[in-house]
N, C-alpha and C positions, 0 to 999 in steps of 0.2 A: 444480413443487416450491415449495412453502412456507419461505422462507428468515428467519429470527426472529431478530433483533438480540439476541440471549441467550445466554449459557452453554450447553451439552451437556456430560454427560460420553460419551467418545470410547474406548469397550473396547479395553482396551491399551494407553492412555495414560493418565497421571497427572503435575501441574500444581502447582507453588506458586509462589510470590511473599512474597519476605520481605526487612525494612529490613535491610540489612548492614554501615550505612553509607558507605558510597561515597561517597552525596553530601552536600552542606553543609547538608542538611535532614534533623535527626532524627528518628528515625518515617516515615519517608516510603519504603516499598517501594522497590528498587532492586536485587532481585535475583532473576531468573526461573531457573527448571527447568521442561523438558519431558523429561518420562523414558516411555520406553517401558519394556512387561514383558518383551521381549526384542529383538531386532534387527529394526525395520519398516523395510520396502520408502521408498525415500525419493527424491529429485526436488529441484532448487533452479535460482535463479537469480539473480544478484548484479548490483548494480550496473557499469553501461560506462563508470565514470569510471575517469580512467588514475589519478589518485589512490585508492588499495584502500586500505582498512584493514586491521589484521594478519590480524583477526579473519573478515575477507572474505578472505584469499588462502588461511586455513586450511579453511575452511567451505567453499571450491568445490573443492578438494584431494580432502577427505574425503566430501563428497558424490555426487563421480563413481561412488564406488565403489559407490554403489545403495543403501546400509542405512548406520542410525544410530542409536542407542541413546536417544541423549540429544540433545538443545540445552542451552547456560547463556548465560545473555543478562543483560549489568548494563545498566544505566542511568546518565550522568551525564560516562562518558569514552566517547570514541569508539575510543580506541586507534588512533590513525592518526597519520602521520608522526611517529611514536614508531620507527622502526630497530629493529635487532635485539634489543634490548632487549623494544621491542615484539610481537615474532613469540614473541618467549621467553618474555612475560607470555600470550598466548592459548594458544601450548600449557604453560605450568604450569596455565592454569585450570581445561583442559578435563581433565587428568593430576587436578587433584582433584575433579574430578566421576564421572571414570572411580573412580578407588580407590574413593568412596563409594557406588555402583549396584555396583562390583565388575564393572566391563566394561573393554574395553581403550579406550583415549584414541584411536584412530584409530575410532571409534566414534560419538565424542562433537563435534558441531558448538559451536564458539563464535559469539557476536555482540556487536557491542558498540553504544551510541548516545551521544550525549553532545557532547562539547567538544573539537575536534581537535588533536593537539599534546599532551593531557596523558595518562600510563598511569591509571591505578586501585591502589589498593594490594588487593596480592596475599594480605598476611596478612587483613586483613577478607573479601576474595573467599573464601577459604577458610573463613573462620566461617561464613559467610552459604551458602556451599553445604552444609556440614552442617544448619545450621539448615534449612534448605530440603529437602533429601534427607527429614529429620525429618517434616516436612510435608507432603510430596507425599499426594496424593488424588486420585482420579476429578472430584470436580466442585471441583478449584481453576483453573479457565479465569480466572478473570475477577480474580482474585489474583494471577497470573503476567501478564494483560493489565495491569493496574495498577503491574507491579513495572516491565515495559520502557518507561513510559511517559518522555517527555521535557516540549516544552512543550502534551503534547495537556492537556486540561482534562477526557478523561473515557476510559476502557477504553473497548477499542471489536472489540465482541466478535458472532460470526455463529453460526449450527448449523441445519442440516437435514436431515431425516429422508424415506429413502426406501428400496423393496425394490426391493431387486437380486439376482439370482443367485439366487433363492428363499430369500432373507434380508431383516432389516430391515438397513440400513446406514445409518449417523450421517456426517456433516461437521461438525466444529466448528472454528474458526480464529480469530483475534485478530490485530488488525495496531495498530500504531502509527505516530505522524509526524501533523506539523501545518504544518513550515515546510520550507522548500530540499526541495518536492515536485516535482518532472517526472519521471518515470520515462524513462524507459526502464532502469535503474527509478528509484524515485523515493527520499528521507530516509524512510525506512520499513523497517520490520521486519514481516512477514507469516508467517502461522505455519499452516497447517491438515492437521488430521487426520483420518484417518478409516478406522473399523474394518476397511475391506474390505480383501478378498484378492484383492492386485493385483501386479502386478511393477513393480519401478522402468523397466521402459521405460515400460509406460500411466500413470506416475504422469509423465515427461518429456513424453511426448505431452499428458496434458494441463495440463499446466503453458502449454506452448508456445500452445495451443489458447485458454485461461485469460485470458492474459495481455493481446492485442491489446483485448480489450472491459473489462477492468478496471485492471489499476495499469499500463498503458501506455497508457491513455486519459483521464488527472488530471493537475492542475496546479495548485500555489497560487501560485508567483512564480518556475517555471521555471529552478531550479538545481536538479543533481543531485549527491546526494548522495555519499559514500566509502563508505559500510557499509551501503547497499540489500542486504537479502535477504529473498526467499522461498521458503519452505521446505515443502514438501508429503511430507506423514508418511501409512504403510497400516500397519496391524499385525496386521490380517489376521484379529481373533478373531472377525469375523464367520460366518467359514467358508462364505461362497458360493462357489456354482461358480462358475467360467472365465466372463469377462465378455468379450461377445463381440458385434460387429452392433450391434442396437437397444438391448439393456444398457449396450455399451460407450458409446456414443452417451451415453447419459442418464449415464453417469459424468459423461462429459466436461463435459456443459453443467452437470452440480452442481458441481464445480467451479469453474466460470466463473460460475455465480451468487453461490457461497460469496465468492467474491476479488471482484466484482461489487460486492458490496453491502458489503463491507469496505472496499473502495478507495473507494464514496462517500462512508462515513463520514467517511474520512482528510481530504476534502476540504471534508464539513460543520464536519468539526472545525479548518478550516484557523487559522492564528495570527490572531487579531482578526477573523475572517471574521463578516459580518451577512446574506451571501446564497450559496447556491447556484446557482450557472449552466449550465446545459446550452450551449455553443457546439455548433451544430448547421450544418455546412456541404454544400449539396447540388446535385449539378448542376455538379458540376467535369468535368473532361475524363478524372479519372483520379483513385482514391482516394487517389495522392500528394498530389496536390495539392489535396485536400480537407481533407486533413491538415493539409499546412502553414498552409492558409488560418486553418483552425481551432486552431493550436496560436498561430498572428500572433496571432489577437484574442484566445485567452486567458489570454496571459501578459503583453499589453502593459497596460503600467502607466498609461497614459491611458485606455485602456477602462474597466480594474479600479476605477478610483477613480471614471468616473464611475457603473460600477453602485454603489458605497457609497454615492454621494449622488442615487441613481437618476436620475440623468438623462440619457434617451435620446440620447446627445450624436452623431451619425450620423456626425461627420466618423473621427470616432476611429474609427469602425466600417471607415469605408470606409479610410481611412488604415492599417489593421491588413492589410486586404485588399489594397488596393498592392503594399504591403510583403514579402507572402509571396514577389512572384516570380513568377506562375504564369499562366497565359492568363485575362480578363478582357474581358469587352467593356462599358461602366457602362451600356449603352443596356439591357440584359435583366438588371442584377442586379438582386433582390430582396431586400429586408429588414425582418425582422419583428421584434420584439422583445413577447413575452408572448404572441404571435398577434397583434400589431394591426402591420396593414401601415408601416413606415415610409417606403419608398422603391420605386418601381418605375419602370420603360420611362426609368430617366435622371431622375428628376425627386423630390425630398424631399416626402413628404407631411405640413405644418409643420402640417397641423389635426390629425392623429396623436400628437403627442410630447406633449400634457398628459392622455393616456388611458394612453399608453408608459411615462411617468413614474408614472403612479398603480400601474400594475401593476407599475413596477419596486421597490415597495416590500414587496411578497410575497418571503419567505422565499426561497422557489426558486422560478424562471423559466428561461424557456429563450429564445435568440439566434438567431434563422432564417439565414442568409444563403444564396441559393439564387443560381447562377453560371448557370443556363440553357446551360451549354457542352456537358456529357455528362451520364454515369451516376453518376461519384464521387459519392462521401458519405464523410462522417466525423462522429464527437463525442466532445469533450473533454468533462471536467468542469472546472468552474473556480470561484472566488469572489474575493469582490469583496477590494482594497485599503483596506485601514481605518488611523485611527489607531492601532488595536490592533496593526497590524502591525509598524508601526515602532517603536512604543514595546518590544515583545518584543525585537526583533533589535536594536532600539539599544545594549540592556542585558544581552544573552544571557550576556556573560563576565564583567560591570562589578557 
């Protein structure tokens, strides 16, 4: 399947993105709608931090129940440790998104992104969703990807096309987030739709399916987020038949590519990022511990900085790998960095690191480290620590 970093429009759904004001920057997008043409088959999964935002305790509430109308998603406030006040601001929002489609507000999922601690005002939310209602269209993806955006520096939008069920069927999806990215899930907001006609169980299944190879396999500096959601939309106008076996199958892995190729975005676009990294751990005892291996070297902030300034600095590598915890013998690790051997049988190979270095100055690369213990594997995504990073989050609120 052919997966295109671009817009689709998605039959049965319609999309805008309009400035509401919200935030301290005029003209600047800040308020999304996703409207279905009637109630699609629906699927989510929110962030594991015990800190939720309102707008996450409402949106896994109402998504249980399998179908949803609508999403409204601002930008600028996160709506979190705001108290009942807060819980009171997510459902008036979603109550006027409901009035305006003319569906009922248990229908309607909220999100929010933004700055924790502060509400949104409610009277602009309310302009900005009729202006927006006004607006909705088939091909506004990448209007509504623009309106959720935070510190990303660009929409970041997926769609692909495939027959199913003796149908064509469309995926289209947009996610955002740039910083306080690890999932399980991660600072992000993920969105995708698509025409087929499916039940909210095969839309849970694969979500669950989805997930392990994309926004549970990223990381830009390993905090998680309050208001992690993704949300997987069917509305069904495709009208294929009963997806089943080999069909069902090819569902599932479009999915996993759709959120795949979205969740690398998140990470090409990370806050000051200059590199993409593939942490690639192999040959662990056990895919736990493959895991871990691989989430030590890509979150630690001695590695991260010396990919920014490329330099294959080994100790950091192996020091990540210590750290995890997890059975190790140094006499059979291996480690590669671009494909060029840095270390093996125990011993640094120091006529390697000025060829290491030269390839670490390539966009994206990828980080071998092989344990020679078992069968595990694992890989993150990762990028490198910049000046850009600190200089964003120095200033995020100031």
């Amino acid at each position: 399947m052919d997966v295109r970093l671009e817009p689709a429009a998605a039959p049965g759904f319609r999309f805008a993105g309009v400035a509401a004001g919200l935030r301290n920057e005029p003209g600047r997008k800040d308020l999304g709608v996703i409207a279905a043409d009637s109630a699609a088959a629906a699927a989510g999964v929110f962030t594991t931090n015990r800190v939720k935002a309102a707008p996450v305790l409402i949106a896994q509430e109402r998504v249980r129940r399998g179908r949803l109308r609508a999403v409204g998603v601002n930008s600028g406030s996160a709506n979190c440790f705001t108290g009942k006040l807060g819980l009171k601001l997510a459902l008036d929002s979603t109550a006027a998104l409901a009035e305006a489609l003319g569906c009922k507000p248990e229908l309607v999922a909220p999100c929010s992104t933004g700055v924790i601690g502060q509400p949104y005002d409610l009277a602009r939310y309310r302009e900005g969703i009729a202006a927006a209602v006004a607006a909705l269209n088939p091909g506004g993806l990448e209007d509504f990807a623009s309106a959720i955006m935070t510190t990303d520096t660009h929409p970041k939008v997926a769609s692909a096309r495939l027959r199913l069920g003796g149908k064509e069927v469309t995926f289209a999806g947009c996610a955002k987030g740039a910083g306080m990215l690890e999932p399980k899930m991660a600072t992000m907001l993920a969105f995708v739709m698509t025409d087929a006609a499916v039940s909210p169980a095969i839309l849970r299944a694969a979500v669950r399916d989805a997930l392990p190879r994309s926004f549970n396999a990223i990381t830009v500096d390993g905090d998680m987020s309050t208001n992690d959601t993704l949300l997987l939309m069917a509305s069904g106008a495709a009208g294929n038949r009963p997806l089943e076996g080999r069909e069902l199958g090819r569902f599932n892995a479009a999915v996993a590519e759709i959120s795949a190729a979205l969740a690398r975005e998140l990470v090409r676009d990370g806050e000051g990022a200059t590199k993409l990294v593939t942490v690639e751990v192999r040959g662990a005892r056990n895919a736990a511990d493959a895991d871990r291996v691989a989430r030590q070297i890509a979150n630690s902030p001695l590695v991260k900085t010396a990919f920014f300034g490329c330099d294959p600095n080994f100790g950091r590598i192996l020091m990540a790998v210590g750290k995890a915890g997890v059975a190790i013998d140094l006499d059979r690790i291996e480690v590669a960095m671009g494909g060029i051997k840095l270390a093996s049988r125990g011993a640094l190979h120091t006529e390697a690191l000025a060829a290491a270095a030269q390839r670490m100055r390539d966009r994206e690369f990828t980080l071998t480290v092989d344990l020679k213990l078992g069968k595990g594997a694992a890989r993150i995504l990762t990028c490198d620590l910049s000046y850009g990073y600190v200089k964003i989050n120095a200033e995020y609120t100031t």
